[in-house]
C-alpha positions as CSV (number, residue, x, y, z in Angstrom):
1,X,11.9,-37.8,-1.0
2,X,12.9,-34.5,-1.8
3,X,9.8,-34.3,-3.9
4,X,7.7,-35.0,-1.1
5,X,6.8,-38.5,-1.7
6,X,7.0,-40.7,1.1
7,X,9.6,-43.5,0.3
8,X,12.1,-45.7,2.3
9,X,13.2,-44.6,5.7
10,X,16.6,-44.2,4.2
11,X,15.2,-41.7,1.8
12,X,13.4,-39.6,4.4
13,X,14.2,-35.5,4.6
14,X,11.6,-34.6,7.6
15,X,9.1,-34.3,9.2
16,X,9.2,-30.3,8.4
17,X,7.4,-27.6,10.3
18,X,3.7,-27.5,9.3
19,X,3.6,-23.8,9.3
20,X,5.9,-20.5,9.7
21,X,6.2,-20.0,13.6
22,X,4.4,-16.6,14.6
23,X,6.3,-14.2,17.2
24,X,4.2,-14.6,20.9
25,X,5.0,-11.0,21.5
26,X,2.8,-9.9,18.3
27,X,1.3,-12.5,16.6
28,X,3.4,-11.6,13.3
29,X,5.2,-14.3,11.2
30,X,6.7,-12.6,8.5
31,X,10.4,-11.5,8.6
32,X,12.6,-9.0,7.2
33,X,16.0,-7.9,6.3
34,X,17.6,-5.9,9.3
35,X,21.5,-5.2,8.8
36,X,22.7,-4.7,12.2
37,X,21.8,-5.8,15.6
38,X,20.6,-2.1,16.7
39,X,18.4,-2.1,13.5
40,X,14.6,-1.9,13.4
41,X,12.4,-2.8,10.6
42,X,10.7,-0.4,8.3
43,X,7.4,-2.5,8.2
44,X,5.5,-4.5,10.3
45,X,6.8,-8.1,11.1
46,X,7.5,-10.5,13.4
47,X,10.9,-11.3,13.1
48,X,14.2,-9.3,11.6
49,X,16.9,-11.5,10.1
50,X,20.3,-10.0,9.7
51,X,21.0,-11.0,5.9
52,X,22.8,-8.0,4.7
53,X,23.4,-8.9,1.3
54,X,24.4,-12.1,2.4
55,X,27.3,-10.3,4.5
56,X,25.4,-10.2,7.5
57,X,25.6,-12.4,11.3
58,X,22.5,-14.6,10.3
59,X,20.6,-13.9,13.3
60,X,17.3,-13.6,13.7
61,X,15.6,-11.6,16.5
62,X,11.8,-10.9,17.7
63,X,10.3,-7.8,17.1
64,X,8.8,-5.9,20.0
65,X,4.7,-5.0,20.4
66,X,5.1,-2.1,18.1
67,X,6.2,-4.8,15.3
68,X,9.3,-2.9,14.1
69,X,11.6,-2.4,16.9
70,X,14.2,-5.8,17.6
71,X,12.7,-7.1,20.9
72,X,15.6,-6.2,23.7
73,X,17.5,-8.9,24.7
């Protein structure tokens, strides 16, 4: 259940990913905020989501071997 407790199949809400997925490119998982598509992180991470204060496209990109620069499409 939402809990976690297995119950009835009717009730069932996964199975759910046993951990974060890590970027191939640099072996980072963590993500941060990036507000455009042309935008680079200003740490380390693996991913860049595009949240802008919830007024952002919702994508998410890979982050290059450097770990800040959105991996080119």
């Amino acid at each position: 259940d939402s809990d976690g407790v297995a119950s009835a199949a009717t009730d069932a809400f996964g199975p759910y990913m046993q951990s974060a997925p890590s970027n191939p490119i640099n072996s980072l998982s963590n993500v941060t905020d990036g507000n455009t598509a042309a935008a680079g992180a200003t740490v380390d991470c693996g991913f860049i989501y595009d949240y802008n204060a919830g007024a952002g496209t919702g994508r998410i990109w890979g982050t290059a071997v450097n770990k800040q620069t959105k991996f080119p499409e």
